[in-house]
N, C-alpha and C positions, 0 to 999 in steps of 0.2 A: 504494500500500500504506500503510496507517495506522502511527502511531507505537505501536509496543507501549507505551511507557511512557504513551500518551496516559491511561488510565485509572486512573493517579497522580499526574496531570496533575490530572484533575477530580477525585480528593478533596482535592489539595490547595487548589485552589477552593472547594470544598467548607469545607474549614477556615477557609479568609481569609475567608469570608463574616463567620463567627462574631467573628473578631479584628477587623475592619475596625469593625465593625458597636459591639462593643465599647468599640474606643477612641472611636469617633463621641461613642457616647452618655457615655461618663467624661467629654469633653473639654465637650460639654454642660453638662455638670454640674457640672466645673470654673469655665469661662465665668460661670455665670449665679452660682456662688456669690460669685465674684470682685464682678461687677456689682453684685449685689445689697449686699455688705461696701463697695462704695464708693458707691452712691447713702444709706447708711443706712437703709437701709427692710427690715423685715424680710420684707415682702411682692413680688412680683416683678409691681407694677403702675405701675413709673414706663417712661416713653416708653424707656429707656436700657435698663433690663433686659427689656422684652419682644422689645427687637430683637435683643440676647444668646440670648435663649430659640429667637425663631424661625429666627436665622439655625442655632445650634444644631442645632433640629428638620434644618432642611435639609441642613446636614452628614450628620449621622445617615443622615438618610433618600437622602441620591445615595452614602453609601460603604453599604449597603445593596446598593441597588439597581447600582450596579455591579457589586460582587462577584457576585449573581447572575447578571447577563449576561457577567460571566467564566465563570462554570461552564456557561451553555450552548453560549458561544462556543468552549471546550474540547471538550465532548462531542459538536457538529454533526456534525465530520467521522468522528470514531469509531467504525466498525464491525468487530465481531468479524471476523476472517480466517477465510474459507471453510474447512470444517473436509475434507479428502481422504483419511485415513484415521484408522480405529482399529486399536489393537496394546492387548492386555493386559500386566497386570502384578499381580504382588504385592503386598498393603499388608498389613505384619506387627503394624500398629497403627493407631489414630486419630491420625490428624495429620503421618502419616508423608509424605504424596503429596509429589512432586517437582513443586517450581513452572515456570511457562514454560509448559504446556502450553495451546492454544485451549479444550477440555472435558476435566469427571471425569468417568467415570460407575464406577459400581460395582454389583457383582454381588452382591445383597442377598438372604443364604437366612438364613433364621429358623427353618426346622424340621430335624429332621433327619432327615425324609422321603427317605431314601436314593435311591430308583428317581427321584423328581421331580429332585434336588438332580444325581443322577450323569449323567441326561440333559442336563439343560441344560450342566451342565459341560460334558458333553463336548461339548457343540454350539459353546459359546465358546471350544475348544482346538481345532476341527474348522474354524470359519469364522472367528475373531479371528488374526489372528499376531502374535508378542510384539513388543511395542515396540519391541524391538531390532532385529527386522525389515520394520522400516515405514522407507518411504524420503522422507518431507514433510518439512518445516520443522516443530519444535517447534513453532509457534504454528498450525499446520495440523491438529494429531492430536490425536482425542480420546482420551486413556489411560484402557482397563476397566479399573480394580481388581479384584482380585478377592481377599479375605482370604485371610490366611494366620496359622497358629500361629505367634508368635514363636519359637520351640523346633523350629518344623518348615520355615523358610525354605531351609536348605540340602536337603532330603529333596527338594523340588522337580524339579530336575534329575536326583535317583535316579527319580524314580517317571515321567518321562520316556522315561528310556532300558531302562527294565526295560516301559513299555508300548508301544514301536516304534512302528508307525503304528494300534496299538488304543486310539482317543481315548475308546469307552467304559470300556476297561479304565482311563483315564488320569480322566474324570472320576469314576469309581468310587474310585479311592483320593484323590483329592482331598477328597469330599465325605464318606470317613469318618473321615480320617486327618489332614488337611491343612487344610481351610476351619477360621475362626476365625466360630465361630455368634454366640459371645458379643459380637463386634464388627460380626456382620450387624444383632443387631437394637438394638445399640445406634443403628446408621445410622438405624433403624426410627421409634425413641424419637426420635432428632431433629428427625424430619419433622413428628412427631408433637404435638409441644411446645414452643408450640400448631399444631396445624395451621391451613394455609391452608384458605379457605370452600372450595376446592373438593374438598380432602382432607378433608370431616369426615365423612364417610359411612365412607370406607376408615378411618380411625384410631380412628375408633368401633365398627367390627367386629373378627374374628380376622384377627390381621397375623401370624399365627403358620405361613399355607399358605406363598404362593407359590411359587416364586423371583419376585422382585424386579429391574427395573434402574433405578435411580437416575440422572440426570445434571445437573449445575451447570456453571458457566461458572468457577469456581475450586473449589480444594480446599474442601470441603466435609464431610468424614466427622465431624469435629470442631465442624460449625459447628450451633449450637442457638440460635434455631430457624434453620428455611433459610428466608429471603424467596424470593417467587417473582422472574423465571420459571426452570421447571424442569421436564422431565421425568420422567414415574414410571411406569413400566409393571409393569402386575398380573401375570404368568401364574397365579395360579392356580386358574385356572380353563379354564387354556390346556391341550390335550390335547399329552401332551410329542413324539410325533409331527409337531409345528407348530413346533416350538421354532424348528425352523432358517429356516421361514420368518419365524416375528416376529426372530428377532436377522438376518435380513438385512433387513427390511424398519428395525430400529432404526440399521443402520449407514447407510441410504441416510436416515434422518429426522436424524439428527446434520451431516449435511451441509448442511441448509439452513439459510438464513442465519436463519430465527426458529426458535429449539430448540421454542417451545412450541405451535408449530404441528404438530397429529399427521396431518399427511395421508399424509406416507409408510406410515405404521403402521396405519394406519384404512384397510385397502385390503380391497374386496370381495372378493379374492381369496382374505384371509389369516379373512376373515368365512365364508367359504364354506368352507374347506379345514377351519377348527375346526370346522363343523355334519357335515361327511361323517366327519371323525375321530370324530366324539362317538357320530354313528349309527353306524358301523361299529364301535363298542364296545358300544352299545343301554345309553348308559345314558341313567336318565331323567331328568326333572324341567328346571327352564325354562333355555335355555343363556341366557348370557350373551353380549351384543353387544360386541364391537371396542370400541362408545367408554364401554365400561365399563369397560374393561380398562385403557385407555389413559390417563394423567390429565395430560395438554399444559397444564403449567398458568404462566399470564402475568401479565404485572403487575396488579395490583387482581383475581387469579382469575379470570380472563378464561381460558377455554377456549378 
């Protein structure tokens, strides 16, 4: 099992590089002014100071180069802990998330398309269970966010136990009473500015449908812009009768050890189930494909 703290490890690698590298070059420059003030020469062409200079250079250039083979020699062993379950939760603000966890992901509505917003909810109260009720290691669980009104965080638990086991009835007052929209699409704007190359198609149209799910490898709600890799899933253009298969096919994609690999999600199955919802509604015009939907996106935007 890897060192959790290893990836505190590597930025502070990350830092030494700069300091190392730093004093190198000061100490250079030190050196050669010293040499030069005792050979007399304003020029740094006598046999005395050029050897100042270059042993210099070589200082510099091996505390360099070390410090970078510390940051890789820290990072080799490092990989994220297999992630075993998700549990939701409430985020009554930006910047609110509880640190420790393996993944964030967050439940991103931006309109207030009630019938879209109230299914999906309810599908995330229907197949997620709260965090509380997840039984991994914190560094094992990806925690869903899911906003909430500041003013409405205690309501939560009422609107619980007044809908018993009616999880539409529970994502129905959620999504008209309870979600925090104002902070869905701020999440929206972050992604957004600038987007990455594989997000410019999506950020240059209307971000105003979905539902949304978002996920990062830390807290994230806060963070602008978000370097990749990351997860972004479109629904909307998903028939909400699907819902429950893409959020189960999203909880088995969070498990694998590369987030930005979409094969769990991108499954014919979940391809087929949207064209037979779509025709059994008769509506028309061109559907959209799974890996449109889906935006698995990796270091340098690598899909």
């Amino acid at each position: 099992m890897p060192d959790p703290t290893c990836a505190a490890a590597v930025r502070h690698s990350i830092d030494k590089v700069g300091i190392d590298a730093g004093k190198a070059v000061e100490k250079a420059a030190t050196d050669t002014g010293k040499a030069l003030e005792k050979a007399g020469h304003p020029l740094p062409n006598t046999p005395a100071s050029i050897d100042i200079i270059t042993k210099a250079t070589q200082d510099a250039s091996h505390a360099i180069n070390k410090s970078v083979q510390d940051v890789r020699d820290t990072a080799r062993p490092f990989r994220r802990l297999r992630i075993l379950e998700t549990g939701y939760s409430q985020l009554p603000e930006l910047g609110r998330e509880e640190a420790g966890y393996g993944l964030y992901s967050y439940a991103v509505l931006s309109s207030t398309d009630t019938n879209r917003s109230t299914a999906f909810l309810a599908e995330v109260f229907k197949s997620i269970p709260a965090i509380e009720q997840t039984g991994a290691n914190q560094k094992q669980l990806n925690i869903f966010y899911v906003p909430i009104k500041k003013d409405k965080t205690n309501d939560f638990a009422d609107a619980i136990e007044s809908s018993g086991d009616d999880v539409k009835k529970l994502g129905a007052t959620y999504a008209t009473s309870l979600y925090d929209y104002k902070v869905g699409r701020t999440i929206l704007d972050h992604i957004c500015n600038p987007p990455d190359d594989s997000m410019q198609t999506f950020c240059a149209g209307d971000t105003s449908r979905g539902p949304y799910i978002f996920t990062y490898e830390r807290p994230a709600s806060d963070m602008e812009p978000v370097p990749p890799p990351f997860l972004f899933v479109d629904l909307s253009d998903i028939h909400p009768g699907a819902f429950g298969e893409l959020v189960s096919a999203f909880r088995a994609q969070v498990k694998r050890e590369d987030l930005a690999d979409g094969v769990r999600i991108n499954t014919p199955r979940l391809a087929l189930l949207q064209i037979v919802l779509k025709g059994a509604d008769l509506l028309p015009g061109v559907q959209k494909t799974v890996g449109d939907i889906v935006h698995s996106v990796g270091i340098g935007g690598k899909k």
